[in-house]
BABA-91170 format. One record per atom (N, C-alpha, C): residue in one letter; atom name; x, y, z. Coordinates in steps of 0.05 Angstrom, whole numbers, always signed. Example, Ala and Ser with C-alpha at 12.3 -4.5 7.8 and 13.67 -1.06 7.14 Angstrom:
BEGIN
code_site_xx_yy_zz
A_N_+264_-114_+156
A_CA_+246_-90_+156
A_C_+264_-66_+156
S_N_+257_-45_+142
S_CA_+273_-21_+143
S_C_+258_+1_+157
end
This chain:
BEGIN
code_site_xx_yy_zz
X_N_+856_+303_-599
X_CA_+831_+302_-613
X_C_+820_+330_-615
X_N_+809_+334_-644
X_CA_+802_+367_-644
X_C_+774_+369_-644
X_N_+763_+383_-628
X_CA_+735_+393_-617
X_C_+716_+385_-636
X_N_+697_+377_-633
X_CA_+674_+367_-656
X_C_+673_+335_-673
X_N_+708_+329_-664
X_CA_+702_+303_-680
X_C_+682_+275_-665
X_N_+671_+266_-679
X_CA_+648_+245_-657
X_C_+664_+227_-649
X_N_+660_+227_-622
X_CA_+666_+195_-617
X_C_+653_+181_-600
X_N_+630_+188_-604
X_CA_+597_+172_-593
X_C_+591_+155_-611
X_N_+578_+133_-587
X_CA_+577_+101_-599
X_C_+543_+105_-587
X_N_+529_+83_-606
X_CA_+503_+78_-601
X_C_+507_+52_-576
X_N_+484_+57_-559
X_CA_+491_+30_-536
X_C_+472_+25_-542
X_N_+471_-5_-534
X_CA_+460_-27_-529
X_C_+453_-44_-506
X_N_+472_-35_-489
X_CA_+468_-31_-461
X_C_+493_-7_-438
X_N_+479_-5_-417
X_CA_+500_+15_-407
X_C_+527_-2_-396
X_N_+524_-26_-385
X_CA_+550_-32_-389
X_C_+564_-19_-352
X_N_+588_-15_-357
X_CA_+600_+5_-332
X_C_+607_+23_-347
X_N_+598_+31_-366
X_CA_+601_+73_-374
X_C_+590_+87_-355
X_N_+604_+115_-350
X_CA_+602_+132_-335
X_C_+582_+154_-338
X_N_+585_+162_-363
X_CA_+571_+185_-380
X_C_+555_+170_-405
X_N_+530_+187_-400
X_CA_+518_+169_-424
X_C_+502_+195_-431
X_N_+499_+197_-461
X_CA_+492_+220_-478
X_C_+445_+211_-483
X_N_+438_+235_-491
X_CA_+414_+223_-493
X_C_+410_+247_-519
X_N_+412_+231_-546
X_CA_+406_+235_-582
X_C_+385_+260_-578
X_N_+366_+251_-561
X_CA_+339_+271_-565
X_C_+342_+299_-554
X_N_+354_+300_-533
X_CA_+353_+323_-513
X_C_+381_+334_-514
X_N_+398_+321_-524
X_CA_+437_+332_-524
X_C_+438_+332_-499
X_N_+436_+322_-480
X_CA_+432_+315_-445
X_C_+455_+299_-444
X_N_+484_+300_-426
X_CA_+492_+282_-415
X_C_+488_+273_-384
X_N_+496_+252_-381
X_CA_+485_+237_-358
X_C_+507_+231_-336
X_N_+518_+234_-313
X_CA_+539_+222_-308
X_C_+519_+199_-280
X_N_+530_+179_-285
X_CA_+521_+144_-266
X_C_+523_+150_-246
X_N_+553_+157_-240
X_CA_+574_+158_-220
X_C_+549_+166_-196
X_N_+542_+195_-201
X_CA_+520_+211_-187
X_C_+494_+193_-172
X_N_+499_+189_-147
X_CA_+469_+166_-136
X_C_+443_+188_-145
X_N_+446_+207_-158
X_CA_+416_+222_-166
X_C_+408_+218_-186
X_N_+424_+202_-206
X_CA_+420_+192_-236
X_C_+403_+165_-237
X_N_+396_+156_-223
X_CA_+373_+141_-223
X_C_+344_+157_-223
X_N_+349_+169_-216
X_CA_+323_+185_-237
X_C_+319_+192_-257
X_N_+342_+191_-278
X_CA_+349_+199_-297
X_C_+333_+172_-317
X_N_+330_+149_-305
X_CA_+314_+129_-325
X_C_+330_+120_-348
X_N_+359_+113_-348
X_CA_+378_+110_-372
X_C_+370_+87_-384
X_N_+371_+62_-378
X_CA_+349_+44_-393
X_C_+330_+54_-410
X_N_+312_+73_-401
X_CA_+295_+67_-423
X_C_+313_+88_-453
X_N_+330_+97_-443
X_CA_+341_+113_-464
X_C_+355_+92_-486
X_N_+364_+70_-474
X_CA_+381_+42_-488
X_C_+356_+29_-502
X_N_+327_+28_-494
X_CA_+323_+13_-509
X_C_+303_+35_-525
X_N_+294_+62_-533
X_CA_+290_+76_-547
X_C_+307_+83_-573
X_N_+339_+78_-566
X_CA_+360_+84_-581
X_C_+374_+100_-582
X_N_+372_+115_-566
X_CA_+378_+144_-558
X_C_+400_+149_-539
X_N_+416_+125_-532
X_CA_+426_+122_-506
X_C_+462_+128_-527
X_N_+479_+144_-525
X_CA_+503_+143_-537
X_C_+528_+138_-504
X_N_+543_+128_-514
X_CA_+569_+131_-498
X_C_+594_+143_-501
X_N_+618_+146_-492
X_CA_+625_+171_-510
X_C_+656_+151_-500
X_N_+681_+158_-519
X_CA_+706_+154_-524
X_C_+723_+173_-526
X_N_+745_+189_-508
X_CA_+737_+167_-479
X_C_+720_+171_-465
X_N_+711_+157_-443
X_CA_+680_+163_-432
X_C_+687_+181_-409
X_N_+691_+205_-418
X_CA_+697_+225_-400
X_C_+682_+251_-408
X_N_+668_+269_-383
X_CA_+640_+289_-389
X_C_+655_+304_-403
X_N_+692_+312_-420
X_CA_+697_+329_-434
X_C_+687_+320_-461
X_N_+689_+297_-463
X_CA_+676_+285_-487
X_C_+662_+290_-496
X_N_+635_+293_-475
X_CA_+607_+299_-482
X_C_+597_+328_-485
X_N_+613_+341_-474
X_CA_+618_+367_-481
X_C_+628_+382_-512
X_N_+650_+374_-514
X_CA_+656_+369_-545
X_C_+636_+363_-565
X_N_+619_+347_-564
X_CA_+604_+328_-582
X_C_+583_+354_-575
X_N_+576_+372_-562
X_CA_+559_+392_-559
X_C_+535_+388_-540
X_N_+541_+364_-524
X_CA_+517_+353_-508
X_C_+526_+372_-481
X_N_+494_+374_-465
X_CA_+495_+393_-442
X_C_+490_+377_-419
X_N_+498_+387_-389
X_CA_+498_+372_-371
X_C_+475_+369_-360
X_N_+470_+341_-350
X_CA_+440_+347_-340
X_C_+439_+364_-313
X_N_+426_+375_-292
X_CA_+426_+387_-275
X_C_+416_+365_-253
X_N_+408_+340_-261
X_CA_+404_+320_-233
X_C_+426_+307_-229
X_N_+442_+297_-251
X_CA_+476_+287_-243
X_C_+489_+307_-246
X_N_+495_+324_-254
X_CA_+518_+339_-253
X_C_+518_+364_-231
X_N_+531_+358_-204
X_CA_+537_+380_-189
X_C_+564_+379_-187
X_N_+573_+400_-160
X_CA_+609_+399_-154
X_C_+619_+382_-144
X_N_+612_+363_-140
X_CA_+617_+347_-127
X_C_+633_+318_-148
X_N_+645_+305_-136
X_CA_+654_+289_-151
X_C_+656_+254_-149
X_N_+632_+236_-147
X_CA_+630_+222_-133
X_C_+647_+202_-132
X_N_+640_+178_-116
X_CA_+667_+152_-114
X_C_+648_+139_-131
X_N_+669_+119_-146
X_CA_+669_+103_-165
X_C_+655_+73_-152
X_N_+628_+83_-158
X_CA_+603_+45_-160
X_C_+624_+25_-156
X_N_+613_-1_-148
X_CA_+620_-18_-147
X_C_+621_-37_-180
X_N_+600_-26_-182
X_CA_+581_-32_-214
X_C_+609_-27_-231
X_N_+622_-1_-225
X_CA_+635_+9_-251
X_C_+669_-4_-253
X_N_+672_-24_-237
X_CA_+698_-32_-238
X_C_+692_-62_-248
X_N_+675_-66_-252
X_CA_+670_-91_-271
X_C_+676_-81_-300
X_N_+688_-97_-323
X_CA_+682_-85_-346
X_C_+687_-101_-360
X_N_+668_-98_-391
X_CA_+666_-121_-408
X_C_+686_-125_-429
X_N_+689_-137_-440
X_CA_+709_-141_-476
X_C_+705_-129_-481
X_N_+678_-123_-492
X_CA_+678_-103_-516
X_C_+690_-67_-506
X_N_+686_-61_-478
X_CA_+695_-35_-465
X_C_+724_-44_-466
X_N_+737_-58_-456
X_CA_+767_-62_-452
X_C_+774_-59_-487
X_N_+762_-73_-511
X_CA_+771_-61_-530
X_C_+776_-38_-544
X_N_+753_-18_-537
X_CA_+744_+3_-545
X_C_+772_+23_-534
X_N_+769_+14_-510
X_CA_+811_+34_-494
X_C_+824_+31_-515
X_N_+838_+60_-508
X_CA_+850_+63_-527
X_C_+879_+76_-511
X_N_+884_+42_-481
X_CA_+909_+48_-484
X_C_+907_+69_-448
X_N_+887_+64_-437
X_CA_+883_+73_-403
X_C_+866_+109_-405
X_N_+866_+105_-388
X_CA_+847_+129_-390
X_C_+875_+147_-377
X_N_+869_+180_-392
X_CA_+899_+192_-373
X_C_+886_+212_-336
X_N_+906_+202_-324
X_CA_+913_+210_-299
X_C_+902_+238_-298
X_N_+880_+240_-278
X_CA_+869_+267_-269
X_C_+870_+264_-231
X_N_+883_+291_-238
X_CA_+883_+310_-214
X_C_+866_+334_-200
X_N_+865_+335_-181
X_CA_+846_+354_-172
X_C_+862_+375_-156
X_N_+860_+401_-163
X_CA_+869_+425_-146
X_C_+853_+438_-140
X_N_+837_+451_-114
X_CA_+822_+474_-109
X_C_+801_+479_-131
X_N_+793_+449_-131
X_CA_+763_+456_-146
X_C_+767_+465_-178
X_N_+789_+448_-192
X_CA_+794_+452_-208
X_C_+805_+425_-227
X_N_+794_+414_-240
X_CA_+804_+381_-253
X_C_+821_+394_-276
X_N_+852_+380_-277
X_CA_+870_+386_-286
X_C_+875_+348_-300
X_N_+881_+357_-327
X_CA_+884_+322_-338
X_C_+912_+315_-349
X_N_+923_+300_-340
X_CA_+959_+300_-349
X_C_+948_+276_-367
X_N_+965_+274_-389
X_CA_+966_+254_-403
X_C_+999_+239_-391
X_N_+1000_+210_-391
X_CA_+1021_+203_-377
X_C_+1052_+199_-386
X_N_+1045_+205_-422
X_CA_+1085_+203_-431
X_C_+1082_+232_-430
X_N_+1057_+255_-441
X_CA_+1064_+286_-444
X_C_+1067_+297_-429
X_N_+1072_+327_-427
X_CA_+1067_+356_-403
X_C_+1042_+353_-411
X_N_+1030_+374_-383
X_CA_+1006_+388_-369
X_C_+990_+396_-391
X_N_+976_+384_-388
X_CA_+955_+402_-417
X_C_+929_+411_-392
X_N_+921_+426_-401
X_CA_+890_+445_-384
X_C_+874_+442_-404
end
């Protein structure tokens, strides 16, 4: 996928997405983060403002030109909610086929796609 193309969806609700975009501010959000409850994402869903991104990964949101917020996004990398291993139809449709295999080296996220070589 080449840099700029959209693939932010308007929500309706957050669902178990990870990263959620905010229309007004180019703000992404990551859940994952227990500091993102301050972040107030609801009211961003029912303002309209609330995007999710395909695949729902913060390179995504990056791409699309959205910036990180500074209350979820530190170095850290948190464990995956209980919340977020539930998931609905309409998310299981939207895959496009698994999310690909990331690795971590020395503070460094490296993303293998699983038939290709190493892409950085």
């Amino acid at each position: 996928m080449e840099r700029g193309a959209t693939m932010a969806v308007k929500l309706t609700e957050l669902g178990t997405r990870r990263f959620i975009g905010d229309t007004e501010t180019m703000v992404v959000h990551d859940r994952w983060n227990s500091n993102c409850e301050d972040c107030l994402l609801n009211l961003l869903v029912e303002k309209g403002t609330a995007r999710g991104f395909n695949p729902d990964q913060s390179d995504q949101a990056f791409w699309e030109d959205y910036e990180y917020c500074p209350v979820c996004f530190d170095r850290s990398d948190p464990p995956q909610p209980a919340w977020a291993l539930e998931s609905t139809s309409d998310e299981q449709s939207e895959s496009s086929g698994g999310e690909p295999e990331v690795d971590q080296h020395d503070d460094v996220l490296v993303r293998v796609k699983k038939s290709e070589e190493l892409v950085s």
